[in-house]
C-alpha positions, 0 to 999 in steps of 0.5 A: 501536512496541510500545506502538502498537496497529497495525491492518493492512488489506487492501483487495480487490475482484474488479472489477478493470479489467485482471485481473477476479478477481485477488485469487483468481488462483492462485499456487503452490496459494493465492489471491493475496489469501492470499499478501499476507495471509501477508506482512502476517502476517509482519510481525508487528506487529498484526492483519491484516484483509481489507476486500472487498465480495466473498464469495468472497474473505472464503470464500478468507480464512477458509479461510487462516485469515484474518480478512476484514471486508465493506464496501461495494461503492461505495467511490472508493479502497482508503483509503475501503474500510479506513477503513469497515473500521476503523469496523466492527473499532475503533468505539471508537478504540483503534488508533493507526497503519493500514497500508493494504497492496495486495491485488496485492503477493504479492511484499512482503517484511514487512520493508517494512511495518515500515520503513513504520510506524517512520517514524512514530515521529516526531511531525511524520508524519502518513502513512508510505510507501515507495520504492525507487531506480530502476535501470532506465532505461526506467522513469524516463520510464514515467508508469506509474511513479510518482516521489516527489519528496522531502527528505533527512532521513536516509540511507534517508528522505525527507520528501516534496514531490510525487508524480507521474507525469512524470520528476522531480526534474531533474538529476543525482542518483537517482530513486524509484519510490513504492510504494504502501503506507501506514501512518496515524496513525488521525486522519491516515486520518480527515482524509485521507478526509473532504478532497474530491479535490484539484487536483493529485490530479485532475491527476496521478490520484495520490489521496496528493497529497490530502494532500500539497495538505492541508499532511499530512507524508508521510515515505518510508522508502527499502527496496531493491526494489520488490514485484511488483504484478499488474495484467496477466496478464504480472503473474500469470505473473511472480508465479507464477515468483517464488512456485513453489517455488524461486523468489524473492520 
């Protein structure tokens, strides 16, 4: 991927349903958001922007440092937000690849991303995205968990045939929590977000099965762990133990 030109976004917002503010949550002395950009920093493979419709998180970027980018407040989904955010910073289409990482991921370990963008290095993937085995029993029938369904293509790879909510595939053999990071060929992204929501999307409220309904290839490159996403304020506690100093992230 070094020939590639790689755009990493972060889409943020403060309204959040659960933990309002939260990308400017405090953990171990820096905004949240500041904790994912530094991991998206580190990854090393191209630009980091935030995209928010929030002053007070590109003032908390600035001061990191960081790069953010306003977009506007009405956006569905945080693929809308980083596609306008990519018609701002790129209006005359030299990136190739988008990576969409979550603003509530402090935890992501870099290398994840990486394993994400490599999968496209095969032609036939539109979209690449990430898993991790399920090793806790409880979360195979968590509907908060969301399983990829998927073909082996390679040890650590699959190719994916579903996403969803309930306990899936049947039968013996693993399991995987989908972790919700994404890296896009640009006119995959383009297509993406220019289809209406979909049957199943609707269905299952997971908006990757747009592309799946699409007739999109998502590869899923298989990383060993899932990173802490904060939703709750148990979240943001756990957050705050896993990045004090001493933790592990």
């Amino acid at each position: 991927m070094a020939d590639r030109d790689i755009l990493i976004l972060i889409p943020a917002r403060l309204q959040a349903t659960r933990l309002p503010g939260k990308p400017l949550a405090d953990i171990a002395g820096q905004p949240m958001i500041v904790h994912v950009l530094r991991r998206a920093q580190e990854a090393g493979l191209g630009r980091v922007v935030v995209a928010t419709d929030s002053a007070e998180i590109a003032s908390a970027v600035d001061r990191a440092g960081g790069h953010a980018v306003m977009t506007r407040p009405d956006h569905a989904s945080g693929s809308d937000r980083i596609f306008e955010a990519l018609q701002t910073l790129d209006p005359h289409g030299t990136t190739d690849i988008v990576v969409n990482v979550q603003g509530d991921l402090p935890t992501l370990n870099p290398a994840d991303i990486k394993a994400a963008v490599d999968l496209l290095d095969e032609p036939a993937t539109a979209i690449g995205t990430l898993a991790a085995e399920i090793v806790r029993a409880d979360e195979r029938t968590n509907p908060n968990v969301v399983k990829v369904v998927g073909s082996p293509l390679a040890p650590r790879r699959l190719r994916a045939l579903y996403f969803t909510r309930a306990t899936a595939p049947a039968g013996e053999g693993p399991l995987y929590h989908h972790i919700g990071l994404y890296a896009y060929r640009r006119a995959a992204l383009e297509r993406f977000v220019a289809l209406p929501p979909s049957t199943l999307e609707k269905r299952e409220k997971l908006e990757q099965l747009r592309a799946i309904e699409a007739g999109m290839r998502i590869d899923v490159a298989i990383v060993d762990s899932v990173p802490l996403g904060v939703d709750t304020p148990e979240d943001l506690e756990a957050a705050r133990r896993a990045l004090a100093p001493g933790g592990h992230r």
